[in-house]
C-alpha positions as CSV (number, residue, x, y, z in Angstrom):
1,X,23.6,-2.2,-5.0
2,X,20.2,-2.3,-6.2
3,X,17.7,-4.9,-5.9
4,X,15.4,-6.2,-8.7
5,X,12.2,-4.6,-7.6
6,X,9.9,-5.2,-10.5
7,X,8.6,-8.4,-9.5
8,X,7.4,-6.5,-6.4
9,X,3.8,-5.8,-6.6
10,X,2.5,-2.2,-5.1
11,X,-1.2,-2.7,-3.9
12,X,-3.0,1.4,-3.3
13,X,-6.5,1.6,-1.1
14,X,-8.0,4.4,-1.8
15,X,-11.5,5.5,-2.6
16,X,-10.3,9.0,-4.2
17,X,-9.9,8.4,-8.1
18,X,-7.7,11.2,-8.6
19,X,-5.2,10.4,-5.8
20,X,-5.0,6.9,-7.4
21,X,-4.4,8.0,-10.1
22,X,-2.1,10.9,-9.1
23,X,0.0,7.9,-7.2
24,X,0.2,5.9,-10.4
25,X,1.8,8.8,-12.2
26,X,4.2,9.5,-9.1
27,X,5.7,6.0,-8.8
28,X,5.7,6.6,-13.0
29,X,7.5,9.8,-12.4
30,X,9.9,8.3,-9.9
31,X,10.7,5.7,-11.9
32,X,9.3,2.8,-10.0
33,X,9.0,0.2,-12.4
34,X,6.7,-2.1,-10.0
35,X,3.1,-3.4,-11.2
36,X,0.9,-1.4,-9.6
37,X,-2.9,-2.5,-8.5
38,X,-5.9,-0.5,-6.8
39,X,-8.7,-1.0,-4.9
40,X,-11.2,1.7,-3.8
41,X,-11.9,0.9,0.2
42,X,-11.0,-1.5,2.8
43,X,-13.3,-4.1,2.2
44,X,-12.4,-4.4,-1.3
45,X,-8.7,-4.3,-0.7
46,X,-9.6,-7.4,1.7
47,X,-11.3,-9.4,-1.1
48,X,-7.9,-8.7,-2.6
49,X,-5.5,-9.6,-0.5
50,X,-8.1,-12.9,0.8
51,X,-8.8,-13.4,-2.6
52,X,-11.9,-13.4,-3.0
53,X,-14.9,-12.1,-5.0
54,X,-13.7,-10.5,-8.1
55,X,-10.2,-11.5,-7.2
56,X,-10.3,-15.3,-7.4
57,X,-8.1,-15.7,-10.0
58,X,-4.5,-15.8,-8.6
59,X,-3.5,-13.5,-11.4
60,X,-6.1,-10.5,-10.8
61,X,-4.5,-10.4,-7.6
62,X,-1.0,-10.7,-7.2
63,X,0.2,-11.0,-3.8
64,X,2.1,-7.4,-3.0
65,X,4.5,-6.5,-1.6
66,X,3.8,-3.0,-0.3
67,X,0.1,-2.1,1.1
68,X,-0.1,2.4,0.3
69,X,-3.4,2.8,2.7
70,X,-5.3,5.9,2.9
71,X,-7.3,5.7,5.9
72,X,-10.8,7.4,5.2
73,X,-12.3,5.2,2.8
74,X,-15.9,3.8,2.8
75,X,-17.7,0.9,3.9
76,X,-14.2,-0.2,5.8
77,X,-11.7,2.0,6.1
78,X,-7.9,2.5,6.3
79,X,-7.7,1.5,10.0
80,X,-10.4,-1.5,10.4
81,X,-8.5,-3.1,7.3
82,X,-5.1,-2.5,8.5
83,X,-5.8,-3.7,11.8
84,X,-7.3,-7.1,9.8
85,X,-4.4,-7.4,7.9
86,X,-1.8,-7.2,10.9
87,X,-4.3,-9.8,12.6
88,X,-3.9,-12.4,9.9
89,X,-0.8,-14.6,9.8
90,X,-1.1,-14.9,6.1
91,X,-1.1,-11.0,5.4
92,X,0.6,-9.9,8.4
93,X,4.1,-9.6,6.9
94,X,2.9,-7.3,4.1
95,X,4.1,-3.8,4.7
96,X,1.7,-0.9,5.4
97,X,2.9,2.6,4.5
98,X,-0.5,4.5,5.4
99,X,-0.2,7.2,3.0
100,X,-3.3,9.8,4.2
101,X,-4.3,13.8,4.2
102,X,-4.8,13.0,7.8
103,X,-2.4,14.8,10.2
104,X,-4.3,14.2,13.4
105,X,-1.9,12.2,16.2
106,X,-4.5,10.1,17.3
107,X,-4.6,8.5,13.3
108,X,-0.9,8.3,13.4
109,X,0.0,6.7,17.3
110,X,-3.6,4.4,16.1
111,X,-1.5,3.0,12.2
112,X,1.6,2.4,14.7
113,X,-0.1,0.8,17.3
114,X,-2.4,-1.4,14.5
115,X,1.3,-2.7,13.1
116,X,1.5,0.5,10.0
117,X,5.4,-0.2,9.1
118,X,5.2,3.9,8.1
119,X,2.6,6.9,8.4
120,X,3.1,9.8,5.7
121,X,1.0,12.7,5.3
122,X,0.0,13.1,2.0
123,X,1.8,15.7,-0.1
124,X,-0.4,18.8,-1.2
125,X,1.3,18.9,-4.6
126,X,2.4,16.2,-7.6
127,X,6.1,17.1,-7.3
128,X,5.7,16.6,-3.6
129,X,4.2,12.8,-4.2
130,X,7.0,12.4,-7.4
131,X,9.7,13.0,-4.2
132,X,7.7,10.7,-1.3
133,X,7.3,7.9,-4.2
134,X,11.3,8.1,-4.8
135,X,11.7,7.7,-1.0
136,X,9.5,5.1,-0.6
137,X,11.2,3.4,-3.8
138,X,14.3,3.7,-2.6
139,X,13.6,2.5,1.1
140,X,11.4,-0.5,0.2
141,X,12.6,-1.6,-2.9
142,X,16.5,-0.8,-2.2
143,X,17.4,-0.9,1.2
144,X,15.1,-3.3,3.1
145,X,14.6,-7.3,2.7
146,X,11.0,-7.5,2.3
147,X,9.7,-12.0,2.5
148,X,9.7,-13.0,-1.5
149,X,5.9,-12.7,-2.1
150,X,5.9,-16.2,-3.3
151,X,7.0,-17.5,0.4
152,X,3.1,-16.9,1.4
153,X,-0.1,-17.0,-0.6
């Protein structure tokens, strides 16, 4: 049976334009219908989710309800803002799918150990993204209870 999904919001950190963009188009491709926001490194993905700054207004920053985090970002990156995140009791329960070209084991037993609910490699081409997006869509829209977004912030 599937879940209504659209209300849940998908938040991507990264500081690559292209792979934003190239995610956009995959969930598109998948046929995610989710709202979709980005932020382009870890500290402004933590104005976001606090938010603050240019995020103030509740509805330039809808709480989500899946965090896709690359890791190597500037100014703060993927793993100083995931381990902030899993440190605060108001963001805490957001899940974490750090979605990175890193392959290194250190980078994945580190997103486990900082509270990542998943670790994926990032695909090297679009069809490959088109079939982690349907996963993901599947997994975290269909299959898991994920808090209702309006239960916090």
């Amino acid at each position: 049976m599937k879940k209504e999904n659209s209300a849940i919001v998908i938040l991507i950190a990264d500081d690559d334009e292209e792979d934003r963009m190239l995610a956009c188009d995959a969930l598109v491709e998948s046929r995610l219908s989710n709202d979709t926001y980005c932020v382009t490194d870890g500290e402004d993905l933590m104005d976001y989710l606090r938010r603050q700054g240019k995020y103030i207004p509740p509805a330039d920053a809808p709480r989500p309800g899946l965090i896709l985090l690359d890791l190597n970002m500037p100014r703060k990156d993927g793993r100083e803002a995931l381990r902030e995140i899993k440190s605060d009791p108001n963001l805490r329960q957001i899940p974490v799918v750090v979605l990175t070209t890193s392959k290194a084991e250190e980078d994945i037993m580190r997103s486990y150990d900082s509270g990542a609910s998943s670790f994926i490699s990032k695909p090297v081409t679009f069809e490959g993204l088109v079939d982690v997006m349907k996963v993901l869509g599947r997994y975290w829209f269909e299959i898991v209870d994920l808090p209702r977004q309006e239960a916090r912030g």
